[in-house]
Every structure is written in structure tokens, then in C-alpha cells.
N, C-alpha and C positions, 0 to 999 in steps of 0.2 A: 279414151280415158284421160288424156291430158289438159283439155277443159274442164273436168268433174270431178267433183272430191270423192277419193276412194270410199269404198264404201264402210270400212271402219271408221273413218273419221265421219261418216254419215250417222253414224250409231255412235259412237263415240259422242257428239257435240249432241244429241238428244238424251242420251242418258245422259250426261255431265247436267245439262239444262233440266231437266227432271226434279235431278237429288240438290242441285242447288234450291230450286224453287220451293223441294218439298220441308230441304233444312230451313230454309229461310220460316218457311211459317212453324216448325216445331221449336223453332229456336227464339219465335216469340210467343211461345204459349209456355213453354217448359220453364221452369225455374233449373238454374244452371249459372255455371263459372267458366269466364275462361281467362288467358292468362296476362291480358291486357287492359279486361273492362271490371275486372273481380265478378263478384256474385248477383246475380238478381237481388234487388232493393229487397230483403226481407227471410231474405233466402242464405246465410253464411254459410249454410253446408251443404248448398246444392249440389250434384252431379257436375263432373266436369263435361261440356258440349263435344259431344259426338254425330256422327255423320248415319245418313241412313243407314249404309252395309252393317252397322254393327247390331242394326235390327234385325237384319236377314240373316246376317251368321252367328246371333246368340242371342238377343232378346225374344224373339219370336217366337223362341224354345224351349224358354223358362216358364215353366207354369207354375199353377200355384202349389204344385208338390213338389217343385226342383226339377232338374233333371242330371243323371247321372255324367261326372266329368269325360268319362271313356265313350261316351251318344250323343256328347254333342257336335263332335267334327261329323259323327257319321248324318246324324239329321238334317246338319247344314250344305251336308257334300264340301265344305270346304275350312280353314282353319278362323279361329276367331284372335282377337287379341285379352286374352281371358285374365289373365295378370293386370291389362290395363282397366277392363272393366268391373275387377276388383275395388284396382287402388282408385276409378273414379268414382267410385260408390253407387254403381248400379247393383250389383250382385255380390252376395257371399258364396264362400265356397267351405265348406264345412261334412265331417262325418254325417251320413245319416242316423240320426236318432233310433230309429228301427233296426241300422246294425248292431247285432251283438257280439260281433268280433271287437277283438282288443284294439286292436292296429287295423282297420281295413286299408286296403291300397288308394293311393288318391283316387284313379282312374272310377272308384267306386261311391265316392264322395258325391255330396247333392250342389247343384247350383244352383238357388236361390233368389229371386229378385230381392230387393230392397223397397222399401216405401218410395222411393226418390225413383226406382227401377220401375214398378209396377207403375208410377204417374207419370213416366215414359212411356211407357206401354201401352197406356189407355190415349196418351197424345198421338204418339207414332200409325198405328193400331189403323186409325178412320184416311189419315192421310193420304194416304194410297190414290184412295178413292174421288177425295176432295182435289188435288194436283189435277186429277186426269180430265174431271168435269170442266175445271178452269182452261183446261187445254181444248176439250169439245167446246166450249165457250170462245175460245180465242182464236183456234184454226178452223173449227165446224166440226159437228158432231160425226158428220162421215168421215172426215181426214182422218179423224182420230180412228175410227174404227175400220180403215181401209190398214192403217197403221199398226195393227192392234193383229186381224187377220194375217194381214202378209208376215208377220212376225212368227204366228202360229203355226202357218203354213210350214215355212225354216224349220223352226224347233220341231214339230213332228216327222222330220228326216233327217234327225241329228242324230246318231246313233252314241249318244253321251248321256249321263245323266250329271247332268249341270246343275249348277249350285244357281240361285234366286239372286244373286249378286256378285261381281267380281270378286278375285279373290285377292285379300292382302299381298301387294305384290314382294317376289323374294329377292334374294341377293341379283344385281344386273337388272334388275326390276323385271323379272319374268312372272308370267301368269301362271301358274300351276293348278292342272285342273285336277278333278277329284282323283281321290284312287279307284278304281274301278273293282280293285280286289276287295275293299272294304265295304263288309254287307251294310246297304241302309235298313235301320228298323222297317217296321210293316207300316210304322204308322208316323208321317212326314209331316203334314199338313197341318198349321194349327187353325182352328177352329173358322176363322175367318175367310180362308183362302178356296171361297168358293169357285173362282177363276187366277189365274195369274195375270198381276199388274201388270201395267207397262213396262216397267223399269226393271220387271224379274223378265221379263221376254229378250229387251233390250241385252240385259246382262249375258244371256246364254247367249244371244247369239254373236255377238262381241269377242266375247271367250272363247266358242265355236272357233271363231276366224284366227283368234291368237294363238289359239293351241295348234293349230295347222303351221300359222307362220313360222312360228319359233321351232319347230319340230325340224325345219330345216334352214334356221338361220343363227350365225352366232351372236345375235344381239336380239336382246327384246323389242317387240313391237313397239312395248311403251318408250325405251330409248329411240328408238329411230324413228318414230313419229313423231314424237315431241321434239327432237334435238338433233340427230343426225342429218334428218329432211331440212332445217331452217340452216347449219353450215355450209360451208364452198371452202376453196384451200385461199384463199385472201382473206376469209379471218372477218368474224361475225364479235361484235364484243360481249362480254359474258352477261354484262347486267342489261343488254338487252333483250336475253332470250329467256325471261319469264314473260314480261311484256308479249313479245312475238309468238309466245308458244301455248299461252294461258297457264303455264305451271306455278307455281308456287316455284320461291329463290331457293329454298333447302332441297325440293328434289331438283333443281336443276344443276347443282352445286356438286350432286350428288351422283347424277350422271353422268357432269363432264367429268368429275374424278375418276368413274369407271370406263370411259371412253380415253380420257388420257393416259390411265393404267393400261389399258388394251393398246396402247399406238394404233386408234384411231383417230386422236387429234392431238394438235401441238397446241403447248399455252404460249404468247407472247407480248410482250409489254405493249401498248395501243400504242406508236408513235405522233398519234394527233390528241391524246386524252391522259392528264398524266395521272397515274394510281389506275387506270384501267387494263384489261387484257382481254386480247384479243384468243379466241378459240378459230382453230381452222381444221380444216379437215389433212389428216396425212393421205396418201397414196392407197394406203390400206381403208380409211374412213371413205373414199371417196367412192371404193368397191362396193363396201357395204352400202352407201348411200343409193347408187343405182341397181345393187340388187334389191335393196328393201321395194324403190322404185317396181321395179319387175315382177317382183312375188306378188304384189298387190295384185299387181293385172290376172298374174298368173292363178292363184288362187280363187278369185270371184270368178274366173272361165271355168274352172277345175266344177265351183258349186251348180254355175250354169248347167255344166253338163250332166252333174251329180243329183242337185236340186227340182231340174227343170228352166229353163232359159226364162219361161213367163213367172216364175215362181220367183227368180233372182229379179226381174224386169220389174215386180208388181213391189217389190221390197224398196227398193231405190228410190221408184218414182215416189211411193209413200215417204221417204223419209227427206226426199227433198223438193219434195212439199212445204216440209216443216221447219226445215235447216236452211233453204237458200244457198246464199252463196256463203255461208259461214263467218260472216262476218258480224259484228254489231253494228253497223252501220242500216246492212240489209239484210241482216236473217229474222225470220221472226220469230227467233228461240227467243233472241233477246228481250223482247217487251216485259219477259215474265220474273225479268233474274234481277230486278231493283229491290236492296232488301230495304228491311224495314227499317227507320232512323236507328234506332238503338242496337241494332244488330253488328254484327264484330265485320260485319261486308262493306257496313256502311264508314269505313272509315279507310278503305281501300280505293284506289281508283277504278273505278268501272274497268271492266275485261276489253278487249280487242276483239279477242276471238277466246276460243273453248281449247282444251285439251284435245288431241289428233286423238289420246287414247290416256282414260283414266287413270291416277297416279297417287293408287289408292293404299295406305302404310299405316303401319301400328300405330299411329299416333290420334287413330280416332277414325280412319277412314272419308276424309273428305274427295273428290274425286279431282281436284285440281293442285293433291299433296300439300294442303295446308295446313 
């Protein structure tokens, strides 16, 4: 295992690769705002830009009769950020007209797309589909579908019912997966979802792996593969581990806060850089770092034996196929992740590498916490 990227970070840098490529092109067909380039030319009251997941855990679920406040965690399997996609003017949230109650309770309230929602909708919608042709176009129509199966494979021996995309992650940036006691309606699927995407396979089985890790670890996957794994106790500096790690600077800021509130790492002035600090690992960060190390192994042996050894064998090699050695240099994720000139990517400097594990938050759901 020490030469080869675990295998969430295997899944991890394809979905990351995925939902970037698929926002890059929704993000140039949609009229939208964001908070550096203002509004599409023509557009002042566009929708503020959000990230796929907020299609999988709430737009996907709005039809054109609404749907009720209290069905839609349960249709999604997971929570949405509903407030935000309020105040960005995708969706209304209002009484049903048909109720005759005075007061009815929110939970009983309709959700509604908007004009600006539903032209989301109809972008978002085909996407899916287009992304993954471009990938049979770019790795070969078998990779894709060797990729596609071995995914399959996993998810029908997951004894979960897994939500279509990661979940908003929560306090410690943990993954929290459905409730299981909360009945889903009878009827999940909208209209389109003749098979499931890539990116809804990807997600479950990601989840799958997280929800195991953390079940016996006192940090999240997404801290300790983003940020744990890249410290040492001689002290890494802070503003270089978005770069290092593909994260965005507010979640990383955000985790070393919760790792130095844990006395897993000490902050200390950079003595060669001055206004910088260095992060290092304590004694305690250093445990966690070689257990997260460990569980990794330990869990993919655990699927082997649970899954099938050719079942996990035919998953990896699929996926590192397509990943490489996870770098932008040589992976061939990257050919596909240049966005388009006017796009909010385009004013960043190109990535290094991907996220070990998506670092996905209310603020819109981008999977590299942007």
C-alpha cells in the first residue's frame, strides 16, 4: 500500500474531477453571480453559483408541484442547505395553497423552484450525461464503463441506503450518513434517473468508506486526509497547505483551528518567514496521523474480505486508470479541469493535486470547500 494512493483518495480525486468539470460547463451556460465577478452581463438578478451536490440533495426534488419541507431530507437520504438556496433564489419556500389550515406547520410547507431554479434545472438536468461521454471520449469508452461496473459491483453489497452525493459535511468536518430510521418515500427517483451517474456511484461509495473510518476514529477523514497526512512535528507552514492539499484557504483555516483546539497541532511563528506560521503535529496529532495511516489499509482488507478481493482488485485498478499518480503533472483527471476564460476557476492558479477527500459546506457545496 505504500507506493499507491488509498483508495479514497482514489475516489475522492475522480469525483472531485467529475463535479469540477461538470460545474465548469453549468457555470458557463447558466446565468449567475458570484461574489468577485458580479452577475452574468444581462442577468442582475441571477441565482448565486452553486456546486453540483445542491442538485442532488434539492433541486432534483422540486418539481413542478413543489415538494413538501418535512420529504425532502428524506428523498435526498441527506441534508440540503435550504435557507441558502432560498436566499440564492433558486427556490421559494411558502404555505401550500391547497392547505386549509390557518397555520400549517413548516415541515408541511411546499418548495418550489423559481424561473432562475427551474433554468437550472433544465442546465444541470442533461449534464450528467454529457461529462461522462467527454470522459468515454478522453479515457475510452471501456475505461469508463469497466469504471462504471466496478462501482456497481460495491454499491450492491453496501448494506446502506446512500444519498446521490456526499453530504454537507458537519462540525470536525464529519460525513454523516443517512438516518436509517427515517422512512424514504416510495417514490425517489426523478424522472430522468434511468441508471445512476458516475458521480452518484462515486459518492456512495466514498461515503461507504467514510462512514466506516470515522465510526472508529476521533477525527474526520476529511481532516486527516487533507491536513493531518501533509503535517510532521517540525512544522509545515499554514499558507502552504491549500496549495499541498487542493483545499480551499477558509476550510483549511478551519481545520487547523479544530486540530489546534484538539491538541493535535501546535501553531508557531515561521522563524525563516516573517508574518507566517508554522503548524506541526503534537504527540497526540502524530498518533492520529499513523492511525488514520493504518485504518486506511485496514478497512479496504476489511472490504476485500467482505466485498470479495476481485470485486475491490477490479475497483482500484478501474480507478487508477483514470487518476494516475494523482498529480497534475501526470494524472489524466487533469486535461479536463481547465475552466473556461470567464469562469471564477479562471482567475485561480491551476491545482497541484485534488482533495484526498471532498470538503463539501453550506456555502454552495463546491467539493474543494470553495
Amino acid at each position: 500500500m505504500k507506493d499507491r494512493l488509498p483508495l479514497p483518495t482514489l475516489l475522492s480525486h475522480t469525483l472531485v474531477a467529475f463535479t469540477i468539470e461538470f460545474d465548469n460547463e453549468a457555470e458557463h451556460q447558466l446565468p449567475h453571480r458570484t461574489t468577485n465577478q458580479g452577475s452574468t452581463p444581462g442577468s442582475p438578478h441571477a441565482p448565486w453559483l452553486v456546486s453540483l451536490a445542491m442538485w442532488d440533495n434539492c433541486m432534483r426534488f422540486v418539481g413542478e408541484h413543489g415538494v413538501p419541507v418535512g420529504e425532502l431530507e428524506a428523498l435526498a437520504r441527506t441534508k440540503t442547505n435550504l435557507n441558502g438556496m432560498v436566499r440564492w433564489r433558486y427556490v421559494v419556500v411558502e404555505p401550500d395553497s391547497a392547505d386549509s389550515r390557518p397555520k400549517p406547520p413548516r415541515r408541511d410547507w411546499l418548495i418550489r423552484a423559481t424561473a432562475a431554479g427551474r433554468k437550472a434545472q433544465e442546465i444541470w438536468r442533461p449534464l450528467f450525461s454529457t461529462i461522462e461521454k467527454r470522459w468515454e471520449a478522453r479515457f475510452g469508452k471501456d475505461k469508463v464503463g469497466q469504471l462504471w461496473e466496478s462501482l456497481c459491483e460495491v454499491i450492491r453489497q453496501i448494506e446502506l441506503e446512500l444519498p446521490d452525493c456526499l453530504p454537507i459535511l458537519e462540525y470536525g468536518l464529519f460525513s454523516k450518513g443517512p438516518d436509517q430510521k427515517q422512512r424514504a418515500p416510495a417514490v425517489r427517483e426523478d424522472d430522468t434517473a434511468s441508471r445512476p451517474h458516475l458521480s452518484a456511484l462515486l459518492s456512495r461509495t466514498l461515503l461507504a468508506f467514510a462512514i466506516e473510518f470515522e465510526r472508529e476514529s476521533d477525527l474526520s477523514l476529511a481532516i486527516s486526509a487533507n491536513v493531518v497526512r501533509l503535517l510532521n512535528e517540525e512544522g509545515v507552514r499554514a499558507r502552504e497547505l491549500p496549495r499541498l492539499s487542493g483545499v480551499s484557504k477558509e476550510l483549511i483555516k478551519v481545520s487547523v483551528g479544530f486540530l489546534n483546539k484538539h491538541r493535535y497541532v501546535a501553531m508557531a511563528p515561521d522563524p525563516t518567514a516573517k508574518g507566517s506560521k508554522l503548524v506541526r503535529l503534537t504527540t497526540k496529532g502524530r498518533q492520529a496521523q499513523e492511525a488514520y495511516r493504518q485504518r486506511l489499509g485496514v478497512i479496504e482488507e476489511r472490504w476485500q474480505e467482505r466485498l470479495g478481493e476481485g470485486t475491490i482488485r477490479k475497483l482500484r485498478k478501474s480507478l487508477e486508470c483514470i487518476v494516475g499518480d494523482g498529480t497534475s503533472q501526470r494524472s489524466p483527471l487533469f486535461r479536463g479541469l481547465d475552466p473556461y476564460p470567464e469562469g471564477w476557476r479562471a482567475s485561480l492558479s491551476p491545482p497541484d493535486t485534488l482533495p484526498h477527500y471532498p470538503m463539501l459546506t453550506h456555502r454552495g457545496g463546491f467539493p474543494d470547500g470553495s
